[in-house]
C-alpha positions as CSV (number, residue, x, y, z in Angstrom):
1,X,0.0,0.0,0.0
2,X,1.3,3.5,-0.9
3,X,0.5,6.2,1.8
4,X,0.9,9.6,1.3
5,X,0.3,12.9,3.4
6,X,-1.8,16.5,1.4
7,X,0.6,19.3,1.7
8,X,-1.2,21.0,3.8
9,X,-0.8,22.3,7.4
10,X,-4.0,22.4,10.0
11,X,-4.4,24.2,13.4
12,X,-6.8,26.1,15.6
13,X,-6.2,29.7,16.7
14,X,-7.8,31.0,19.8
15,X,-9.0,34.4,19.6
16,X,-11.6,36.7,20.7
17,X,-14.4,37.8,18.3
18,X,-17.4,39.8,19.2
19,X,-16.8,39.4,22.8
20,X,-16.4,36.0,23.2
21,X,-13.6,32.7,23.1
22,X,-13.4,31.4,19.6
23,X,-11.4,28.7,18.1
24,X,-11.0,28.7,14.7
25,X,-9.5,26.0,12.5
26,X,-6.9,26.9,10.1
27,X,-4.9,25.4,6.6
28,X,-1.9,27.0,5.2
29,X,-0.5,25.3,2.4
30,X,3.2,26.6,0.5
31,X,5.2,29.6,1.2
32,X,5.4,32.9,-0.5
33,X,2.5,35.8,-1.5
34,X,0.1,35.1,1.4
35,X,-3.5,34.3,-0.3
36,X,-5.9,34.0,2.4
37,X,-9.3,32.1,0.6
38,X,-12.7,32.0,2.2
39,X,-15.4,29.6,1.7
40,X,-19.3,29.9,0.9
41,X,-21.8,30.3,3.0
42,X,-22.5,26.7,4.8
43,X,-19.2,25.2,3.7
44,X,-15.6,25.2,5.2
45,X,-12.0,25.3,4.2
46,X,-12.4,21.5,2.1
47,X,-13.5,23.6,-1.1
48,X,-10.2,24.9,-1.0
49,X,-8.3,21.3,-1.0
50,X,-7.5,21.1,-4.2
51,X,-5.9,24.7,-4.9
52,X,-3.7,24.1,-1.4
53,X,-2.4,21.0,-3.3
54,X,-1.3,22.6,-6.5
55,X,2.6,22.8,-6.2
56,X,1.9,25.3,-9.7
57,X,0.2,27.4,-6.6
58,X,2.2,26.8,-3.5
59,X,5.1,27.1,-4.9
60,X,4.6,30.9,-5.3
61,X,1.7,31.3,-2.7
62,X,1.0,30.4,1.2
63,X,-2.6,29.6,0.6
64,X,-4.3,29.9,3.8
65,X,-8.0,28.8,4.3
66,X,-10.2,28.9,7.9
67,X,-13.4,28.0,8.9
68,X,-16.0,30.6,9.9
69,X,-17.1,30.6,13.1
70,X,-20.3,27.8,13.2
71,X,-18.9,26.1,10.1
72,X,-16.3,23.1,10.0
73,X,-13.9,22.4,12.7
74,X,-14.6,25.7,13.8
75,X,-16.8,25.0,16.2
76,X,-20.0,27.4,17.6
77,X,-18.8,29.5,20.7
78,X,-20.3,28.2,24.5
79,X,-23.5,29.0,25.0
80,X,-24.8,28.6,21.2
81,X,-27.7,26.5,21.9
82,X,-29.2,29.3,23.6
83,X,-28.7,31.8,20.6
84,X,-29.2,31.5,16.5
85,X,-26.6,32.2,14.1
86,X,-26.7,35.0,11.8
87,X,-24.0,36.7,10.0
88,X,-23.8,40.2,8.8
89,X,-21.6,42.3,7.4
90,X,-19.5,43.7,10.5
91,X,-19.3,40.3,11.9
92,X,-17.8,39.2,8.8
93,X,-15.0,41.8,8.1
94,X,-14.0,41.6,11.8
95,X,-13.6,38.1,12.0
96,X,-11.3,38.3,8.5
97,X,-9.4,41.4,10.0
98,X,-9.0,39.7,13.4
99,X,-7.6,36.2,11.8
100,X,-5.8,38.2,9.5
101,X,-3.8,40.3,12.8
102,X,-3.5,37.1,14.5
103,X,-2.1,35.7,12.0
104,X,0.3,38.8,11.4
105,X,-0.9,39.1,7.6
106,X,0.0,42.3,6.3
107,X,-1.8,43.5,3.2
108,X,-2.7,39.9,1.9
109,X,-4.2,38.9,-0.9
110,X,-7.8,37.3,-0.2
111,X,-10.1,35.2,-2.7
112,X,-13.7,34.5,-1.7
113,X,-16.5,32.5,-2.9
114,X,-20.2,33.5,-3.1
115,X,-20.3,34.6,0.7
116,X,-17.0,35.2,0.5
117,X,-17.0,37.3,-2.9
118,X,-19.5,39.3,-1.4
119,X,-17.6,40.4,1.7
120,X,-14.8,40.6,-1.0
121,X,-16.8,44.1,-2.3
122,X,-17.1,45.2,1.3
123,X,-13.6,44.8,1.7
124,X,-12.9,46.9,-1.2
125,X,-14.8,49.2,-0.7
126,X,-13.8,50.2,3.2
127,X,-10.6,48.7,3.5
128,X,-8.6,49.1,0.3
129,X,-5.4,49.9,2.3
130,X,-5.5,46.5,4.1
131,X,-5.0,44.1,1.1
132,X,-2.3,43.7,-1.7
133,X,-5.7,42.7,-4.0
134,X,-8.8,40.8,-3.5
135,X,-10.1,38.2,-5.7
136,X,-14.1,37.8,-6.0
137,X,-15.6,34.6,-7.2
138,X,-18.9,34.0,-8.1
139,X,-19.3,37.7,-6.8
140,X,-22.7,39.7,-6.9
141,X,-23.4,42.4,-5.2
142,X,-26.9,40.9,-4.5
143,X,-29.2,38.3,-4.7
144,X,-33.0,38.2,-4.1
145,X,-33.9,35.1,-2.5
146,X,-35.4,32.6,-5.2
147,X,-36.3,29.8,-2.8
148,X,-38.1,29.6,0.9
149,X,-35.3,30.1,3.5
150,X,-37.2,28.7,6.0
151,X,-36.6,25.1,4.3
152,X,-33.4,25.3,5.7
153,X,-33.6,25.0,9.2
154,X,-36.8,22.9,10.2
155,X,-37.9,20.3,12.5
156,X,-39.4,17.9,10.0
157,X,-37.1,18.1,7.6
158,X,-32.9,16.7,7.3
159,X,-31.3,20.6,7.4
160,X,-27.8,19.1,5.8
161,X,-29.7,17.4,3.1
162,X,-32.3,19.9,2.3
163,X,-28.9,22.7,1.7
164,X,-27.8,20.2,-0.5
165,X,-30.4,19.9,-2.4
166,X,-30.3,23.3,-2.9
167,X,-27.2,24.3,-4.0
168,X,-27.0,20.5,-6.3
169,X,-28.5,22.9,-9.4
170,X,-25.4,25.4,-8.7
171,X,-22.8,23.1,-9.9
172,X,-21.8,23.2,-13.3
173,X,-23.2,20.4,-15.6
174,X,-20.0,19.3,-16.4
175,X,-18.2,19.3,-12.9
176,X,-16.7,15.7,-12.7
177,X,-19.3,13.3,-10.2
178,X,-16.4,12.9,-7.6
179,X,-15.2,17.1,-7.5
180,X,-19.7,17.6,-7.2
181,X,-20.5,14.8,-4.6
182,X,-17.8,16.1,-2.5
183,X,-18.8,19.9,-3.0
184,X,-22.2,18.7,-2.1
185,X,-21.2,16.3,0.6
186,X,-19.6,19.7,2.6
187,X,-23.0,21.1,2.2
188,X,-24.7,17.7,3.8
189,X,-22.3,18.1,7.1
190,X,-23.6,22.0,7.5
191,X,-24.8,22.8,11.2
192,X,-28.5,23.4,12.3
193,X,-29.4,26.7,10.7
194,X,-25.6,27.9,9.7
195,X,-26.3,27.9,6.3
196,X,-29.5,29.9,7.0
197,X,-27.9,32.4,8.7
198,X,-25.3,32.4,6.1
199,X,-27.7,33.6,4.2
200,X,-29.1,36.7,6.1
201,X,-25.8,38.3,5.2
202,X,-26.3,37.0,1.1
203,X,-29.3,38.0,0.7
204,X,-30.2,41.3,3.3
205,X,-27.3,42.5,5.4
206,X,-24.6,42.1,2.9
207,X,-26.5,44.0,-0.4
208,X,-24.1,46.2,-1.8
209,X,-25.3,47.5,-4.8
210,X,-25.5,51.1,-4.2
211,X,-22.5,51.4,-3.3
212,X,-19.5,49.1,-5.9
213,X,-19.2,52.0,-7.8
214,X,-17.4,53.7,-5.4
215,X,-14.9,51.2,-5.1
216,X,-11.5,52.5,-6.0
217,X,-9.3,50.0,-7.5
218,X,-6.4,51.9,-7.8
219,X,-5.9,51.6,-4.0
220,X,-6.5,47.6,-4.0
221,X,-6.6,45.9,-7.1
222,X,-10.1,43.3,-7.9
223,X,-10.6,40.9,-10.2
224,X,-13.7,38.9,-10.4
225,X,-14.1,35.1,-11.8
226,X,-17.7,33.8,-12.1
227,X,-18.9,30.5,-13.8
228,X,-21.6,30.5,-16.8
229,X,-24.0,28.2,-15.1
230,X,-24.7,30.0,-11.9
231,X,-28.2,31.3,-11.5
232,X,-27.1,33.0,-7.9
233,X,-24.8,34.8,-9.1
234,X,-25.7,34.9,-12.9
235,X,-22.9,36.3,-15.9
236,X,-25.0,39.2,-16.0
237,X,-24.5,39.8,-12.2
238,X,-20.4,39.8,-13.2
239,X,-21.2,41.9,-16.0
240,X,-22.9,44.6,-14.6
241,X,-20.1,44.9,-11.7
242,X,-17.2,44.6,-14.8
243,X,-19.5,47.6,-16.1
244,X,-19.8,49.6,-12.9
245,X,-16.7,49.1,-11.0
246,X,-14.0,51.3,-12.9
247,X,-10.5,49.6,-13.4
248,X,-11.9,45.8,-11.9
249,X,-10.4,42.8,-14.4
250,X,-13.0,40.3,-14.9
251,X,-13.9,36.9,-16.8
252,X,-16.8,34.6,-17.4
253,X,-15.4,31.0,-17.2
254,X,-16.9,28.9,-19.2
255,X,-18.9,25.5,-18.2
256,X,-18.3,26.3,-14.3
257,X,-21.2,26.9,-12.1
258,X,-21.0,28.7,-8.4
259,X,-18.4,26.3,-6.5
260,X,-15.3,26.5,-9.2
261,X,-12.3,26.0,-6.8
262,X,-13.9,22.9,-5.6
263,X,-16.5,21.4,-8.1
264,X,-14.0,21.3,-10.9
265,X,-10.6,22.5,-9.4
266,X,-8.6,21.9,-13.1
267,X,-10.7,23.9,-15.3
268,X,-10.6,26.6,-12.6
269,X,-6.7,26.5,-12.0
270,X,-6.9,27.6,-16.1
271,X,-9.0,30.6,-15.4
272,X,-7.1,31.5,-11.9
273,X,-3.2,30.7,-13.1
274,X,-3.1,34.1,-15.4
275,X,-4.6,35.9,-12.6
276,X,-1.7,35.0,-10.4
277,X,0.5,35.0,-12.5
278,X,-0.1,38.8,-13.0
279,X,0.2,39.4,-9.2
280,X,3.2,37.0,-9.2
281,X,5.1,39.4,-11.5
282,X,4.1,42.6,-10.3
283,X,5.6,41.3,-6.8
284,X,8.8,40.3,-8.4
285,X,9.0,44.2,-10.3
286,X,8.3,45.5,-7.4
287,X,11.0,43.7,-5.1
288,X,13.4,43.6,-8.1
C-alpha cells in the first residue's frame, strides 16, 4: 500500500471575536505571496483542497483557508444553543481582519467565494489599504432570495440534506461526479441553521449595490471570476459589476457553475493561473 500525506498544514487559533472565546481551524498550504481564501456560506475550508495542493500554486503562494465561526472544525462558541446564528456584514469583516492580525498578515491577498465574494466588495470598498488585491468569485453584489429560506432549518425536515439539495443545481453540468458529490457532501455536514444564517448576510445584510461603484481600484486591485452556469450569481450579475466598477479585471469562465475552486478545481486553476501569475510578477518588479 502506498501512503501519502496533502501538503497542507492544520491548526486552531484561539481568539476573541465579538466578545467571546473562539477557536477557529486553520490550513496553510506553501510559502510565499500570502492568499488567504474563504469559503461559501454553509461550507468550510475543504473547497479549498484542491488549490492548497497545486505545487503550480504553492510554490509561489501560502494559501491559507479557515473556517467561519459555526462552520467546519470551527466550532459554535459556548452557549450557542441558547442563541441562533446569523451573520452580517461587520461580523464578517472583523472576523477576517482579526484572523488576518493574529495571524500577522499584512496586506494579503484574499479570494472568496459566493459569501466570500461578497464580503470581497465590502472589503474593497472600506478597507482598500488593508489588502495587496482581492479576488471575487462567483461575486454579486446581491441576490433576491429565489427559494423559501425557511426550508433550511426545520424540525421535519434533514437541514444538511435539504442545503444540498439546494445548492445540487449550482454546480456546473459538467463538474466531474467525484469534484460535485464532494462539494455537495460539505454542504450535507452543515450545522443546524448555519447555512440559514449564512444567508441573512447574502441576501439582506450584505447588499451592496449602491454602493460598488465607489470602489477604488487603484488603491487595491479586484478581479472577479464567475462561472456561466450559476443562477445565484448569474454572468449578468459579473457583468454589470465589470461595467460599474471602474479599473476591476474580470472573466466569465466557461462550463463552471457557483463552487469552481472545488466542483472542478482543473478547469478553474486555467482561469485562476493568469490571474496569479499577474500578481506573481508585479511582486517580483516590485522587489526587483
Amino acid at each position: 500500500m502506498t501512503a501519502s500525506f496533502d501538503a497542507v498544514t492544520g491548526r486552531y487559533l484561539n481568539i476573541q471575536l465579538h466578545g467571546k472565546p473562539h477557536r477557529i481551524y486553520i490550513e496553510t498550504a506553501g510559502q510565499g505571496i500570502p492568499l488567504l481564501c474563504l469559503h461559501t456560506a454553509g461550507a468550510d475550508t475543504r473547497q479549498y483542497r484542491a488549490l492548497q495542493n497545486d505545487k503550480q500554486v504553492t510554490d509561489r503562494f501560502q494559501v491559507i483557508a479557515f473556517d467561519l465561526p459555526w462552520h467546519g472544525k470551527s466550532s459554535p462558541p459556548p452557549g450557542w444553543q441558547d442563541e441562533r446564528y446569523q451573520l452580517t456584514s461587520s461580523q464578517y469583516i472583523d472576523t477576517i481582519l482579526t484572523v488576518m492580525d493574529a495571524l500577522a498578515l499584512e496586506q494579503p491577498y484574499v479570494m472568496g467565494c459566493s459569501i466570500g465574494g461578497r464580503i470581497v466588495l465590502h472589503l474593497a470598498l472600506h478597507h482598500p489599504e488593508k489588502f495587496s488585491g482581492l479576488i471575487g468569485l462567483q461575486s454579486g453584489a446581491h441576490v433576491d432570495p429565489y427559494y423559501d429560506l425557511d426550508w433550511l432549518h426545520r424540525s421535519d425536515a434533514h437541514g444538511g440534506e435539504v442545503c444540498a439539495g439546494i445548492v445540487s443545481g449550482l454546480v456546473g453540468p459538467c463538474s466531474p461526479d467525484r469534484e460535485r458529490w464532494e462539494t455537495l457532501w460539505h454542504y450535507m455536514q452543515s450545522g443546524p441553521g448555519v447555512f440559514k444564517g449564512d444567508l441573512h448576510f447574502y441576501t439582506m445584510d450584505g447588499d451592496i449595490r449602491d454602493q460598488v461603484s465607489q470602489i477604488d481600484t487603484s488603491q487595491c486591485p479586484l478581479w472577479l471570476l464567475s462561472g456561466s452556469y450559476d443562477y445565484s450569481c448569474t454572468p449578468a450579475d459579473t457583468a454589470l459589476l465589470g461595467n460599474t466598477i471602474a479599473g476591476v479585471k474580470w472573466r466569465i469562465m466557461d462550463g463552471l457553475g457557483h463552487f469552481p475552486m472545488s466542483e472542478d478545481p482543473a478547469t478553474f486553476a486555467s482561469y485562476l493561473y493568469p490571474v496569479l501569475d499577474e500578481i506573481y510578477a508585479g511582486h517580483q518588479n516590485t522587489n526587483g
